[in-house]
C-alpha positions in Angstrom: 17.2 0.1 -12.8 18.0 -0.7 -9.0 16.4 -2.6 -6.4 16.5 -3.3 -2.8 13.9 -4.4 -0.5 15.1 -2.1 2.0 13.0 -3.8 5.1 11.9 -7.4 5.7 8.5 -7.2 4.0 7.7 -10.4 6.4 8.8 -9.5 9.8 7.3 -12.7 11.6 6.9 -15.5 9.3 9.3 -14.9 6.3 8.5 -15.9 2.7 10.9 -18.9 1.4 11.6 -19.8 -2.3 11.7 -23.1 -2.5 11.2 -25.8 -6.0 8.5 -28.8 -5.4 10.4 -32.3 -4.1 8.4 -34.1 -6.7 7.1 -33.4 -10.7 3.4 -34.5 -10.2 2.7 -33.0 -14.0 1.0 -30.0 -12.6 3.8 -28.0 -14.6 4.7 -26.3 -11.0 8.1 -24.9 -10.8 7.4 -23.4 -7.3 6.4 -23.7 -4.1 6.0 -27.3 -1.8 4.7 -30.5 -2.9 1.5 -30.8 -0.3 1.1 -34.8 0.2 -2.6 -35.8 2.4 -2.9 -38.9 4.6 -5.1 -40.5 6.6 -2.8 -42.1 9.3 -1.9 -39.9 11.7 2.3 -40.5 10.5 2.3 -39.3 6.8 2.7 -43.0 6.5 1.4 -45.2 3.4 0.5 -44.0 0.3 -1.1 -40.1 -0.1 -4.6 -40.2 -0.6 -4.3 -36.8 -2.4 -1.4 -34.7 -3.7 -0.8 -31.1 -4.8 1.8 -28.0 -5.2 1.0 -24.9 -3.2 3.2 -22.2 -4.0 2.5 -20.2 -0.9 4.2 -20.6 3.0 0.6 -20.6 4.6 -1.7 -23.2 4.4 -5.6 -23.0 5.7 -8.3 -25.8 5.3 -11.7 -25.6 6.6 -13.8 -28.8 6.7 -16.8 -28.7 4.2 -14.7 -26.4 2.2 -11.6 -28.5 1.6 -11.5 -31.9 0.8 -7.7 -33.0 0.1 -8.2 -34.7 3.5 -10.7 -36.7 6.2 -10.2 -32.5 8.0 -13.3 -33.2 10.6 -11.9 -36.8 11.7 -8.2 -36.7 12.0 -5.1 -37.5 9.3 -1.7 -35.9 8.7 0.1 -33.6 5.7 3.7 -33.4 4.3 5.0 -30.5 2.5 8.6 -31.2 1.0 10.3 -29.1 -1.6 14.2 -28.1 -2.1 16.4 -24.6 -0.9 18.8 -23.3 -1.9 21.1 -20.8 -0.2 21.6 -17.4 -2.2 24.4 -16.4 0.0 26.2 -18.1 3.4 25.3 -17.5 6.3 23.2 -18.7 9.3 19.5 -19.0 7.8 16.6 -19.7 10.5 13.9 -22.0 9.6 10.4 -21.5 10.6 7.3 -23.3 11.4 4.0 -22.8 13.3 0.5 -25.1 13.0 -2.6 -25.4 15.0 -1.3 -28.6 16.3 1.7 -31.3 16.4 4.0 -30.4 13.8 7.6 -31.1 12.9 10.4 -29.4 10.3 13.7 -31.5 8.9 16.2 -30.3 7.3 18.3 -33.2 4.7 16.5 -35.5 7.1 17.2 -33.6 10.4 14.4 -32.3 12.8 15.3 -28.9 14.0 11.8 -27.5 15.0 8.8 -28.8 16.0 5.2 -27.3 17.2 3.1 -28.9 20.2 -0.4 -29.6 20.5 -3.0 -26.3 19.9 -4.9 -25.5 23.2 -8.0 -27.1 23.5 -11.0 -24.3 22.0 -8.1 -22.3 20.5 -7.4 -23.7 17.0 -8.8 -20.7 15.8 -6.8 -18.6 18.0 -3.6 -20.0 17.1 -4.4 -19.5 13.6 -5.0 -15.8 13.9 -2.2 -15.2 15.2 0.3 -16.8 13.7 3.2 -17.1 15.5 5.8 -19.3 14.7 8.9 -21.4 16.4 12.3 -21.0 14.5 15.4 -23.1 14.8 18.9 -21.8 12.9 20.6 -23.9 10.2 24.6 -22.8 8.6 24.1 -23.2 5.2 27.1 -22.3 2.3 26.0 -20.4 -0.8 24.6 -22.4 -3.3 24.0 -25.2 -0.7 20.6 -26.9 -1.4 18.7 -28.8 1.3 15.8 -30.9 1.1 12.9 -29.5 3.7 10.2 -31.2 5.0 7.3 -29.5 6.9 5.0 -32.8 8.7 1.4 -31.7 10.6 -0.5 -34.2 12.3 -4.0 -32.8 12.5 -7.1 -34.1 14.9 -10.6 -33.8 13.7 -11.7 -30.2 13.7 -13.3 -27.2 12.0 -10.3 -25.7 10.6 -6.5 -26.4 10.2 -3.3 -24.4 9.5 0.4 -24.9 8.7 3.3 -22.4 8.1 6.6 -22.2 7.6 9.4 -19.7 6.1 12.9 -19.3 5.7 14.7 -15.7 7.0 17.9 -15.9 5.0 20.9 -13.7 6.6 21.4 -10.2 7.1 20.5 -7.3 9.3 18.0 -5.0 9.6 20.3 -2.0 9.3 22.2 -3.9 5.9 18.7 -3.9 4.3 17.9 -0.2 4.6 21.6 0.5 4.2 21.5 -0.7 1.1 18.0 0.9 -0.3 19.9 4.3 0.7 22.6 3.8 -1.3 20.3 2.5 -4.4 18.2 5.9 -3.7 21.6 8.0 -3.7 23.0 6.6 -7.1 19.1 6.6 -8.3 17.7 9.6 -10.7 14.4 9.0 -9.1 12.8 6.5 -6.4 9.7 4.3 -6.7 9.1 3.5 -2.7 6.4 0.6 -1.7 5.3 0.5 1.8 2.2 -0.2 3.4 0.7 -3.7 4.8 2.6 -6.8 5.4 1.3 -10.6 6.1 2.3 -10.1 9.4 0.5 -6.3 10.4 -3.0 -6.4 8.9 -4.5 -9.2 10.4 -8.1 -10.1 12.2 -6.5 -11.6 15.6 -5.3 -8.2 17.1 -5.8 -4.6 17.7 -3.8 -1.9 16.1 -2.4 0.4 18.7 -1.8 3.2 16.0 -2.6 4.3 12.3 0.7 4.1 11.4 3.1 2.3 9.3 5.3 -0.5 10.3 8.9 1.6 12.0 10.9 0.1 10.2 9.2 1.5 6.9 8.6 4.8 8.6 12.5 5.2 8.6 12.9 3.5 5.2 11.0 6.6 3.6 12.6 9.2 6.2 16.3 8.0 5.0 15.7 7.2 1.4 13.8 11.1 1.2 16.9 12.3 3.2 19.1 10.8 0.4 16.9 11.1 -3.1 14.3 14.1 -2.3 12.5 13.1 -6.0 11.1 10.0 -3.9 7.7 8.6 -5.3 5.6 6.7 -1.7 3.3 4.1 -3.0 1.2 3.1 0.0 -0.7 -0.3 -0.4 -2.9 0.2 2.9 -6.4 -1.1 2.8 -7.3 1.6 6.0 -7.2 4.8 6.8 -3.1 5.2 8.0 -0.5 8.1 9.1 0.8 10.0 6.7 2.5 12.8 8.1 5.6 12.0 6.2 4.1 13.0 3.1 5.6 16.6 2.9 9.0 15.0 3.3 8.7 13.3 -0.3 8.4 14.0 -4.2 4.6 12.5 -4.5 2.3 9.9 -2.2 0.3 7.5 -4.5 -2.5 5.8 -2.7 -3.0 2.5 -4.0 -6.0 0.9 -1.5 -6.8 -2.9 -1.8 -5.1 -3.3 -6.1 -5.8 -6.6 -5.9 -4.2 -9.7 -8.2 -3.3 -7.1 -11.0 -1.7 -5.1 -8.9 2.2 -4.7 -10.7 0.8 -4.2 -13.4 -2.2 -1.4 -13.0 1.2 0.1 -11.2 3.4 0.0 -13.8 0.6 1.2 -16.4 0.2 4.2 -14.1 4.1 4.6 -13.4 4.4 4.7 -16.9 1.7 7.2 -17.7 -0.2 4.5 -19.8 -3.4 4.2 -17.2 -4.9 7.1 -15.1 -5.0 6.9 -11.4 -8.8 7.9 -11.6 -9.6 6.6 -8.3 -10.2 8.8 -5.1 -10.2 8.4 -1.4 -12.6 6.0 0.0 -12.2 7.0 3.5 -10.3 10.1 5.6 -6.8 10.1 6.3 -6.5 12.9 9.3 -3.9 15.4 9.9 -3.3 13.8 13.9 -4.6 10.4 15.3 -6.2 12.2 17.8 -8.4 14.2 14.6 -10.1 10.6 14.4 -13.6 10.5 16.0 -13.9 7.8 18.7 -10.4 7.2 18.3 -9.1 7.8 22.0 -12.2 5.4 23.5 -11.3 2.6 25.7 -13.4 0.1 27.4 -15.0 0.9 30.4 -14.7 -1.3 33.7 -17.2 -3.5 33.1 -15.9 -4.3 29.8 -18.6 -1.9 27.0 -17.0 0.2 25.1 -19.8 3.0 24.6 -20.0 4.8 21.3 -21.4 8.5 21.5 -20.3 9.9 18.0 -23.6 9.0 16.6 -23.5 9.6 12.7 -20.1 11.7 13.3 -17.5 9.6 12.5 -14.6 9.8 9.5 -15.1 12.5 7.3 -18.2 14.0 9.0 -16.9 13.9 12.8 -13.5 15.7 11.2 -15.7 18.6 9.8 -18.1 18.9 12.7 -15.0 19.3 15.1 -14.0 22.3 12.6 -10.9 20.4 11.7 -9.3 19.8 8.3 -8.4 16.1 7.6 -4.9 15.7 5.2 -6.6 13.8 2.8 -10.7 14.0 2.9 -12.9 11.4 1.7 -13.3 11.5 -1.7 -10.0 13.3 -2.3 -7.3 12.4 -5.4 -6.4 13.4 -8.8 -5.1 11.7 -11.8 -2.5 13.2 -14.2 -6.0 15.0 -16.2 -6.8 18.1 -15.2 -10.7 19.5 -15.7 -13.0 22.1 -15.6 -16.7 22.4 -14.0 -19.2 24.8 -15.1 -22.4 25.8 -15.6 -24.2 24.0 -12.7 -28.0 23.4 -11.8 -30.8 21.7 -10.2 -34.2 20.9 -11.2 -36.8 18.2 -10.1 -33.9 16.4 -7.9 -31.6 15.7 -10.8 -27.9 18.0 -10.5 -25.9 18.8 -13.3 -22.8 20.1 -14.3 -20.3 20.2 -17.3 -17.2 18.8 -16.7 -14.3 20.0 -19.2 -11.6 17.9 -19.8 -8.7 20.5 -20.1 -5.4 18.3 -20.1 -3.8 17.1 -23.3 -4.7 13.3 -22.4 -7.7 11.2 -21.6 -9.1 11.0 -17.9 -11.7 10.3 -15.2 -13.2 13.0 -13.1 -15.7 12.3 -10.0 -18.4 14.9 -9.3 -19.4 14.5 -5.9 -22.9 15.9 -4.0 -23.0 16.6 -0.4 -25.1 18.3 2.1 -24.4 19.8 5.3 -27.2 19.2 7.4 -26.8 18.1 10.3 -23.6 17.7 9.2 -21.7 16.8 6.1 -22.6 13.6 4.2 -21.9 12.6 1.2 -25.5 12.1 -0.8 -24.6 11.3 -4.5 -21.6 10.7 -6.8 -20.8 9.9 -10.4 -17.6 9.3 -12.5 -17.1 10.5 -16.4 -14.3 9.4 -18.7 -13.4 12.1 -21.2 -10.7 12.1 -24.2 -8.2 15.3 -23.9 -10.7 18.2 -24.7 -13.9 16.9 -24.3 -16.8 17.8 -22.4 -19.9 15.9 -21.1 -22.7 16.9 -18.7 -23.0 15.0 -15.9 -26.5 14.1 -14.1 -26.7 12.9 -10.9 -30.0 12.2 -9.5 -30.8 12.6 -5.7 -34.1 10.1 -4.5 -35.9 11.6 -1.1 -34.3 9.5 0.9 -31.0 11.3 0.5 -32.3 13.9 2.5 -33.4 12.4 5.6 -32.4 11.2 9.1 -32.8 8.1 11.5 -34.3 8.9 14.7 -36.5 7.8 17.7 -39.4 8.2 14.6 -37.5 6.2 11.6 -36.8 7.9 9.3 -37.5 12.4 9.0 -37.7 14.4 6.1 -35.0 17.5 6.6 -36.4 20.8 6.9 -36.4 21.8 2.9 -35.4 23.5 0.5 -31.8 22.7 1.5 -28.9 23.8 0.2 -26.1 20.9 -1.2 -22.7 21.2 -2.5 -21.5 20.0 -6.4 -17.8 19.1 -5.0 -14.6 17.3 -5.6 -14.1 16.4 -2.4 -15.8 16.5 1.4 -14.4 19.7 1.9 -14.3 21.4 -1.3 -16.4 24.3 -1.2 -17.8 23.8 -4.8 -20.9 25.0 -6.5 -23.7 25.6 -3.8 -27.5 24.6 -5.3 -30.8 24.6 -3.7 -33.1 21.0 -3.8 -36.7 21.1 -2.6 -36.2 17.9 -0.8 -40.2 17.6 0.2 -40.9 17.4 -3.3 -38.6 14.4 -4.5 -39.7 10.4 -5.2 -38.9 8.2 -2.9 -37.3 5.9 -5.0 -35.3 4.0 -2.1 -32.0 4.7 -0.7 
């Protein structure tokens, strides 16, 4: 098995692997020893200690209570690096206030007071100062990260270490893995530094630099596997240049290893879209709106947006909400409607277990999904599969709250938003209301 990163998964604030500068019997092996003061120097005695294995620190006050956060005080995070390789390494640090990094006892960077109003501001955005530092392989330096912090809602530090090495060394390197490689398992998607709350995207895509990791490792290794860990809908028009796109969504802590069950054929990927992916940025409704001079930004889509504003334009998206399969493969027949309940029998014709969703839209006044239900069946197996629709399903919002659609009306049994699927007829004027 090979590996290369390929890109900097971190392109502003790098991650740093550093040991803690003191034991403090937490059994730690990682990450900074955090000390809390309440002189404004780091000087006397902590008043609390811990290890954070992680290069950016947030306390709110009320929530955190290591320190006096709403009146004032100061925090040191020391720890030890080592070099992996020579080379010039550049140290990073950022904070929403007075700050200062040393290196074996050196300062070489330092942060300067946050703008009055703007500690959040600074927070968001995260940018950092950096400061270069010659180090020898196998070198190790004692670092030292020291915030002084006034009284305030919330507080950050963060620091990181970018160790040596190009751009263009990086992704030569993945190629050259993906050449000697019989097949290549490709992550890409959100980093630290893209999906944040302080700025607007300007595009769906992914980071360039990925966007050409995936164009030159295809290029060399055709049977290349994307695994996309994107939490929004995102470009994927380079998906017909590789072996198989795997959407992974928001995975969570147990992330590697939900991968590597379904890599390894132990888990299904059962899950399916939870929003639209479109064939062109400019498919996306409301996606070309810009604010007008006086600073509103009107929406006109009404209910017509994703999914439904895609269809209503007569456009096809590339991956539809509600969209995916697994490794299973099934079968749906025999379906019906009576008294607002749909059924169908799902067929489970694969030679392993899986998960099917059977999905219910209607198309008036435009499509919208109204009901969905997933079944787990061992290889062969068959179940049938109710899902009941409650009157409010079948209504709209207007100047008049809430109207009853003109009924009967017909609904699709589908796999997908645009799947054609088994057309039934529900007397929506006849239903409970039995909420939303």
């Amino acid at each position: 098995m090979l590996f290369e990163p390929g890109v900097d998964p971190a392109p502003r604030l790098p991650f740093m692997a550093v040991t803690p500068a003191h034991d403090i019997g937490d059994g730690c092996t990682r990450g900074m020893t955090v000390d809390y003061f309440t002189t404004a120097d780091c000087s006397g005695a902590p008043e609390t200690r811990e290890t954070r294995d992680t290069n950016s620190l947030v306390w709110f006050a009320g929530m955190h209570d290591q320190a006096p956060f709403a009146k004032g005080g100061s925090i040191r995070a020391s720890g030890r690096f080592v070099a992996g390789r020579a080379g010039t390494y550049r140290f990073h640090l950022g904070a929403t206030g007075v700050s200062r990094m040393l290196v074996d006892g050196q300062v070489v960077v330092t942060t300067t007071e946050c703008p009055p109003g703007d500690t959040m501001g600074v927070l968001k955005a995260g940018d950092s100062e950096s400061a270069p530092v010659d180090l020898a392989e196998g070198q190790a330096v004692d670092l030292i990260a020291e915030f002084t912090f006034t009284g305030a809602r919330v507080h950050g530090l963060w620091y990181g270490i970018r160790a040596p090495g190009s751009g263009e060394e990086l992704l030569a390197a993945a190629v050259e893995a993906a050449r000697k490689a019989d097949a290549v398992l490709l992550i890409v998607g959100e980093t630290s530094d893209s999906s944040v709350e302080s700025k607007d995207r300007l595009d769906t895509r992914l980071a360039a630099s990925q966007l050409e990791l995936i164009a030159r490792v295809a290029a060399a290794n055709p049977r290349t596997a994307v695994i996309t860990n994107v939490g929004h809908a995102y470009d994927a028009s380079w998906e017909g240049k590789v072996g198989a796109h795997i959407a992974t969504w928001y995975p969570g802590e147990g992330f590697a290893e939900a991968l590597a069950a379904v890599l390894a054929g132990d888990r299904e990927p059962a899950g399916r879209m939870p929003v639209t992916i479109a064939r062109s940025e400019a498919d996306y409704p409301g996606y070309a709106l810009k604010p007008e001079a006086d600073g509103k930004l009107v929406y006109n889509d009404g209910t017509r947006l994703g999914y439904r504003g895609i269809m209503a334009a007569g456009k096809t998206a590339q991956h539809t909400l509600g969209a995916g399969e697994g490794f299973a493969k099934f079968e749906w027949s025999d379906p019906a409607s009576a008294e607002g309940v749909l059924s169908v029998t799902v067929t489970n014709v694969s030679n392993r277990a899986g998960a099917e969703v059977v999905q219910v839209y209607r198309d008036v006044p435009e499509a919208t999904l109204i009901g969905f239900a997933k079944v787990h069946l061992a290889a062969g197996a068959s179940e049938r599969v109710a899902i009941p629709l409650p009157r409010r399903r079948f209504m709209t919002w207007g100047e008049r709250g809430w109207q009853l659609l003109p009924s009967p009306l017909r609904v699709r049994v589908a796999r997908h938003a645009e799947d054609i699927g088994f057309a039934l007829v529900v007397d929506a004027a006849g239903l409970v209301d039995a909420g939303i």
